[in-house]
C-alpha positions in Angstrom: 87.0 121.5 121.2 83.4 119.7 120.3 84.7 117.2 122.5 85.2 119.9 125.9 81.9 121.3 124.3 80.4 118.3 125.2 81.9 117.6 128.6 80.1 121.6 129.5 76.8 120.9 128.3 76.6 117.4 130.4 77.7 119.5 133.2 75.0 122.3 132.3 72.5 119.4 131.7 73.2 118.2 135.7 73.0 120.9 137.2 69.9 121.8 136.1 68.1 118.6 136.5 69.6 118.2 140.9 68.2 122.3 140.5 64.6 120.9 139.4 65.1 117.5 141.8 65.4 120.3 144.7 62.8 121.8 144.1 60.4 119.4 144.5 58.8 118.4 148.1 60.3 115.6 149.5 59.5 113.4 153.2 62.6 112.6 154.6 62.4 108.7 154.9 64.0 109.3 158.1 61.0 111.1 159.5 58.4 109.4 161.7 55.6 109.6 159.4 58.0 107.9 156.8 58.5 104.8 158.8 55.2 104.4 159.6 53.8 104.1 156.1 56.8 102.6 154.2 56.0 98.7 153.5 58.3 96.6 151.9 57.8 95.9 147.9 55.7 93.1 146.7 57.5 90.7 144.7 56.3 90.7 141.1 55.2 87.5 139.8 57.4 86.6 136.8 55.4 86.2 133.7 56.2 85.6 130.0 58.3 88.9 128.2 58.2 89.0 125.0 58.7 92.6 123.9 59.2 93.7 120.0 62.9 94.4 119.5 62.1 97.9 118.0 59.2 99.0 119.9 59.2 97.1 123.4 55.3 96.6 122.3 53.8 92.7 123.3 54.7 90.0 120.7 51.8 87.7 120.0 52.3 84.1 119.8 52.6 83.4 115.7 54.4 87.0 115.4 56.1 87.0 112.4 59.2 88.9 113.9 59.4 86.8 116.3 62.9 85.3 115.8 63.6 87.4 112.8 66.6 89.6 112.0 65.6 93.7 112.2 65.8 94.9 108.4 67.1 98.6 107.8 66.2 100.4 104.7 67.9 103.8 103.7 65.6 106.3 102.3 66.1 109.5 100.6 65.4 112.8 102.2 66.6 115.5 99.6 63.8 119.0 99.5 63.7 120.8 96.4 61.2 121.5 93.5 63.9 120.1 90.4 64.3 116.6 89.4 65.5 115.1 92.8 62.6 116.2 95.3 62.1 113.0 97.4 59.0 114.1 99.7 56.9 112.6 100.5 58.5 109.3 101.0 56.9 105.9 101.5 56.5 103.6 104.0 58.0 105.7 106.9 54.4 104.9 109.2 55.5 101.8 109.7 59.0 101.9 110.8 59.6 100.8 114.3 62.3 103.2 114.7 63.3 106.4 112.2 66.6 107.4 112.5 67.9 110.9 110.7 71.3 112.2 110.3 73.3 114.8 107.8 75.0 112.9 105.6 76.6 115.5 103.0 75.8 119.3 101.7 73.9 119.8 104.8 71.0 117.1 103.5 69.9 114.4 105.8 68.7 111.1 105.0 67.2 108.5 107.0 67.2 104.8 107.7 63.6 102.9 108.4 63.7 99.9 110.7 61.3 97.3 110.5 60.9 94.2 112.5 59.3 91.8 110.1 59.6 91.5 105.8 56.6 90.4 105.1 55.0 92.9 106.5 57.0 95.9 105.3 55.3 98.1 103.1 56.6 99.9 99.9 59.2 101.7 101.0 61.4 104.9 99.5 62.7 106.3 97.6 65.7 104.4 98.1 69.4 106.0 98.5 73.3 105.2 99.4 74.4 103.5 102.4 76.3 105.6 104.9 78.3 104.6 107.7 76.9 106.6 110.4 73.5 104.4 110.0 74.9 101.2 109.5 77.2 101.7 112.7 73.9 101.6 114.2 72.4 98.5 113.2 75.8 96.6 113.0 75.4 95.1 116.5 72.0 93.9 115.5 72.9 92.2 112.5 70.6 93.5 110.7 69.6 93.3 107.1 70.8 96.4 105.5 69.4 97.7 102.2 70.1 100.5 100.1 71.1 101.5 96.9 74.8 102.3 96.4 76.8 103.2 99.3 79.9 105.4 100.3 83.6 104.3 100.3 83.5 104.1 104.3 80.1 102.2 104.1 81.9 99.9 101.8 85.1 99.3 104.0 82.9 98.4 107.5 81.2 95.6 105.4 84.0 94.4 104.1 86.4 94.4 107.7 83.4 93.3 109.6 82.2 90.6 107.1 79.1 92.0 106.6 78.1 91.0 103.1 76.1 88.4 103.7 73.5 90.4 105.3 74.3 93.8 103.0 71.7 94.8 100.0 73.2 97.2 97.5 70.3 98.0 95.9 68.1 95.7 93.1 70.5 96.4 89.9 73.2 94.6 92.5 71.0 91.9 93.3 69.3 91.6 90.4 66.0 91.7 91.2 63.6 93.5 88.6 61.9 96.2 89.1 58.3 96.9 89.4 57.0 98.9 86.4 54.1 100.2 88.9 56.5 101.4 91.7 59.9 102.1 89.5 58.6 105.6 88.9 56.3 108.5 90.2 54.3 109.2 86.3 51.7 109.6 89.3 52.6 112.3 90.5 52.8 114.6 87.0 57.0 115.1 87.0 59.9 113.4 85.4 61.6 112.8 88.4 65.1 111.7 87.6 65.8 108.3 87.9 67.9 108.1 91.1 64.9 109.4 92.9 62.6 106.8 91.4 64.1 103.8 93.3 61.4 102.1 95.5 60.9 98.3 97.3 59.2 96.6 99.2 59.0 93.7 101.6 57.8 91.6 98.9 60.6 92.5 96.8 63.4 92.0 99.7 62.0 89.0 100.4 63.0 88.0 96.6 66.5 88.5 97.4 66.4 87.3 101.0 65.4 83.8 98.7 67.7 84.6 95.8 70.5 84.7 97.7 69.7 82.3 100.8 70.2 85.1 103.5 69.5 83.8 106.4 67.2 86.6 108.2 66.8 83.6 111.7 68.1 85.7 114.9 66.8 85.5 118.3 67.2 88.7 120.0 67.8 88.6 124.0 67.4 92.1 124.2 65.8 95.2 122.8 67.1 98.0 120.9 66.1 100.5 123.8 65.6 99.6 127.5 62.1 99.6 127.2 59.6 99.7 129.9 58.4 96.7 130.2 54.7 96.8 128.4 52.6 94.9 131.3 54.1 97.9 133.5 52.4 101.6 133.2 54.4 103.9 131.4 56.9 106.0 132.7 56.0 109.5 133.4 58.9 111.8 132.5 60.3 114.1 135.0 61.3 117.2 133.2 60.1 120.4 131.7 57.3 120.1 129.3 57.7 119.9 126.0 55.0 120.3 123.7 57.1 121.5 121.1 60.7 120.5 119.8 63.0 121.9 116.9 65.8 120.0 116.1 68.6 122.0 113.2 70.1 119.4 111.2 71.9 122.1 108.9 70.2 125.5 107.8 68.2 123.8 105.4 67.3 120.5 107.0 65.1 121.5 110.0 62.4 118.3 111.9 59.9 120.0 113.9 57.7 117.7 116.3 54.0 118.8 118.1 52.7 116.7 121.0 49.2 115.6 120.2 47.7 114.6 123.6 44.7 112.4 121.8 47.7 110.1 120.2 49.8 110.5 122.9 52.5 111.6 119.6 55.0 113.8 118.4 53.7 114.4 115.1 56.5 115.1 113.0 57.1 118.3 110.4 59.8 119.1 107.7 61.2 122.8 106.3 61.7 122.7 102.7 64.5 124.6 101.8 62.8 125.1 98.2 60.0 127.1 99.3 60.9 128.3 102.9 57.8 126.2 104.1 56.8 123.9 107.4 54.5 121.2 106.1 53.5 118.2 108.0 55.9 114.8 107.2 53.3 112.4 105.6 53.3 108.7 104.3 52.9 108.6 100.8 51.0 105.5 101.2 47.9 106.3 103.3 49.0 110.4 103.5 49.3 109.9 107.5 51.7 112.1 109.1 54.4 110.5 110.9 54.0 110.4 114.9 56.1 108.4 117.2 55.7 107.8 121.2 59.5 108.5 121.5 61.9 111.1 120.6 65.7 110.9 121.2 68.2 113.6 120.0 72.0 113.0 120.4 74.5 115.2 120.0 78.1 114.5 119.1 80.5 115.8 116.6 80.0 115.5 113.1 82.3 116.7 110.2 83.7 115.7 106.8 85.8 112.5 106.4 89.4 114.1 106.0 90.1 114.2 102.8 87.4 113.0 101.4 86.4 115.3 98.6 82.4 114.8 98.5 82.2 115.9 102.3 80.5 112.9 103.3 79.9 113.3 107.2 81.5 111.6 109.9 79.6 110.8 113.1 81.5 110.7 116.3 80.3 107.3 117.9 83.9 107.0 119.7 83.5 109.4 122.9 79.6 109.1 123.5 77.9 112.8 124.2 74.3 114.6 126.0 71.0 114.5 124.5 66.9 114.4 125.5 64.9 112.2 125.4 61.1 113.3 124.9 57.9 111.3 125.6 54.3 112.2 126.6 54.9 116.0 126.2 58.0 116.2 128.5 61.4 116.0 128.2 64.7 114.6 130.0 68.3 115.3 129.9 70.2 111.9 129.0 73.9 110.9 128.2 74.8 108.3 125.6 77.7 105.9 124.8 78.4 103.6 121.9 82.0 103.3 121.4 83.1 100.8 118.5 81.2 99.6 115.6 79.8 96.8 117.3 78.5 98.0 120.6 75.6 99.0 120.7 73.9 102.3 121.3 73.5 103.5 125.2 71.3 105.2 126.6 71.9 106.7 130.3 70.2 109.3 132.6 71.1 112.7 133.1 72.3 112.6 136.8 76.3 111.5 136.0 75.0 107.6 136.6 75.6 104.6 134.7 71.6 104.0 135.6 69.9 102.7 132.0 67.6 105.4 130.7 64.0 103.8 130.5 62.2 104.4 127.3 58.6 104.0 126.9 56.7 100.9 125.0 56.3 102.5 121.0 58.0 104.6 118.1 60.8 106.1 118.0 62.4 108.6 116.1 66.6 109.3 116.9 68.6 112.0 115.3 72.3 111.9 115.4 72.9 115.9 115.6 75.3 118.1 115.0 77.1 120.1 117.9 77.5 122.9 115.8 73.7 123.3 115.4 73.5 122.7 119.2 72.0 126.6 119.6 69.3 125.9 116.3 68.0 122.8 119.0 65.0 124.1 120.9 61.7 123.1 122.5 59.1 124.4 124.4 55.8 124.1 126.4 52.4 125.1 126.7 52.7 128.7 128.0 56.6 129.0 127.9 58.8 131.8 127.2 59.3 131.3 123.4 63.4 131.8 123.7 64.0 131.8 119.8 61.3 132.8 117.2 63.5 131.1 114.4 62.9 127.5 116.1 59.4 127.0 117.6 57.2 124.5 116.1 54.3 127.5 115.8 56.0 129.7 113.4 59.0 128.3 111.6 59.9 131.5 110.7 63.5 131.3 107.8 65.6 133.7 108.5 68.8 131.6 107.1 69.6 131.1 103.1 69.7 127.2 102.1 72.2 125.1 101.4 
C-alpha cells in the first residue's frame, strides 16, 4: 500500500512541477530572435577539484581529511524532563552532514558525520547503532561509532565484514572515560548513566591507534552531487520555502527557518515533555544548528516483524519522493538506494535519471515516515498557512506524546 502511496505522490510531485515549468515565459529556440543570439558554450578550462566528501566545500592543500575515511557517530535524541533528557547535544555544529530518523517508540536519533578525527569536537551523548544509519554510511566505509547496537545492526556487520571499521562504544574498546565529560554534574541533574556517554575525536583517535584501524581511503566521489564550489550556486526552481516542518512521529517534530543573512535553515525541536518549540543548540558554543541543505525522504518505515522492542525498519529497497530545500526554496526530488551497499541517489523531480545537484555546504537528511507524510509541511513568505499544527511560526500541539 506505502509502496502504491509512493508511486501517487511522484506522480502528484510531476505534475505539479511541468504545471510550474509552464508557466514560466519561454523563447522558442526555434524563433528568429533565438538564433540570432545563441553562441555556442565556452569550454571550461579544467582546473584542480578537490571537494570535501561531506560538504562539496574546497579542500586545502594539508587538509587533514584529505584521504581520510568519513567517521559517523550516533547520538542520542530522547526529549523529556526525567533521567534520560539528551538535549542539548554536543558537537552537532560541526557535522558535515546530520542525518535523523525514528528508530523505536516514535523517538528519533541521529548520526553526525564528520570528515576528519582530529578535528571532531566532543560529541553526544552517545547511543545504539541502528541499521537504518549504518545502511547509509556502509558504501563509504566509514568509521562507525556508537555505543551498543540492535540485533539487525549486529547482523549487517557481521555478513558484510564490517568490524574492522565498527566502534561499539568505549566499555567495548576499552578506552577510559574522561571523568570531565563522563557526566553532566554541570548541568545540576543526576542524569542516568546511559545518557552520560560522551567522546570525542581525541578519544576515537585512541582506539583508531589501539586497535590499528586503518581510517586511509581516497574518495573519488562525494556523498551528494555537489555543485562544483568554483561554479555559483544553483538557484532552486521551486516554491519558496522559508519555513519547513517535518513529523517524525507525534512527539518528534524538526522545524527549520531560512535565515537570509546565513543563507541557513536554522534548525528547531518540539519537546514532547513540555509541548515547547525551542531552537536546536550546540552544547559546546550554544550555536543553533543551520545547514545550507535540507533533504527529506520518504519511504516506508515500520517495526522489524517480530521483533518485540519495535525497532524501525527503513525501506531502502524500492527508493521513494522527497524535497530538497536550499536558499529559501524548495524542489521535488526522487531517490534510490537499493542494497546495503549502494549508495544513496538522489534524482530530480521530472521522471529522469538526471542527478539532482546539491549546493556546496551542510546538510541535514531525514529518512521519514510515509505515514507522517500529511504532518510534512512548508511554507513561504506570504503563503497560505495550509495547517496551523505544522508552521514553523506557531508550533501549535494539538496531539498527546508518545
Amino acid at each position: 500500500m506505502k509502496r502504491l502511496v509512493i508511486l501517487t505522490l511522484a506522480l502528484a510531485m510531476a505534475v505539479s512541477l511541468l504545471a510550474a515549468c509552464g508557466s514560466k515565459g519561454e523563447v522558442s529556440t526555434s524563433s528568429p530572435a533565438a538564433q540570432a543570439t545563441a553562441t555556442p558554450s565556452p569550454t571550461p578550462t579544467p582546473i584542480p577539484y578537490t571537494p570535501d566528501v561531506l560538504t562539496g566545500l574546497e579542500q586545502t592543500p594539508g587538509d587533514p581529511a584529505d584521504g581520510q575515511r568519513i567517521t559517523a557517530i550516533m547520538v542520542n535524541n530522547i526529549s523529556n524532563t526525567g533521567r534520560q533528557n539528551a538535549r542539548p547535544q554536543r558537537g552537532l555544529s560541526e557535522a558535515g552532514i546530520l542525518i535523523e530518523s525514528k528508530v523505536e517508540g516514535g523517538i528519533t536519533r541521529f548520526c553526525a558525520l564528520y570528515d576528519d578525527v582530529s578535528s571532531i569536537p566532543e560529541v553526544g551523548p552517545l547511543r545504539s547503532g541502528r541499521d537504518q544509519f549504518f545502511q547509509l554510511v556502509m558504501p563509504w566505509n566509514a568509521l562507525y561509532y556508537h555505543d551498543g547496537e540492535s540485533v539487525f545492526t549486529t547482523e549487517f556487520i557481521r555478513d558484510y565484514d564490517y568490524s574492522d571499521l565498527n566502534i561499539g562504544g568505549k566499555p567495548y574498546f576499552g578506552v577510559e572515560t574522561h571523568p570531565q565529560i563522563s557526566h553532566r554534574d554541570s548541568r545540576g541533574r543526576d542524569v542516568a548513566l546511559e545518557h552520560t556517554e560522551f567522546t570525542s575525536g581525541e578519544e576515537i583517535q585512541q582506539a583508531i591507534d589501539k586497535y590499528e584501524i586503518d581510517m586511509n581511503r581516497d574518495y573519488t566521489s562525494t556523498f551528494f552531487d555537489f555543485v562544483p564550489y568554483y561554479e555559483s550556486p544553483r538557484t532552486l526552481e521551486g516554491e519558496v520555502a522559508d519555513t519547513v516542518s517535518i513529523r517524525h512521529s507525534s512527539s518528534y517534530r524538526t522545524y527549520f527557518d531560512y535565515d537570509t543573512t546565513s543563507g541557513q535553515y536554522l534548525m528547531s525541536m518540539y519537546s514532547p515533555a513540555d509541548g515547547t518549540v525551542s531552537a536546536t543548540v550546540d552544547e559546546n558554543n550554544n550555536t543553533q544548528l543551520g545547514f545550507t541543505n535540507l533533504v527529506v525522504l520518504f519511504t516506508e518505515i515500520a517495526d522489524y516483524p517480530g521483533d518485540s522492542k519495535g525497532i524501525q525498519k527503513v525501506e531502502y529497497a524500492y527508493g521513494g519522493v522527497g524535497y530538497y530545500f536550499c536558499g529559501g526554496q524548495v524542489e521535488y526530488i526522487r531517490w534510490q538506494k537499493g542494497g546495503p551497499l549502494e549508495a544513496l541517489r538522489l534524482y530530480t523531480g521530472d521522471g529522469t535519471e538526471t542527478s539532482l545537484k546539491i549546493n556546496p555546504g551542510k546538510t541535514y537528511l531525514a529518512m521519514v515516515d510515509l505515514d507522517e507524510y500529511d504532518g510534512f509541511h512548508y511554507e513561504g513568505a506570504g503563503q497560505q498557512v495550509e495547517d496551523n499544527d505544522f508552521t514553523a511560526n506557531s508550533y501549535v500541539d494539538t496531539e498527546s506524546a508518545d
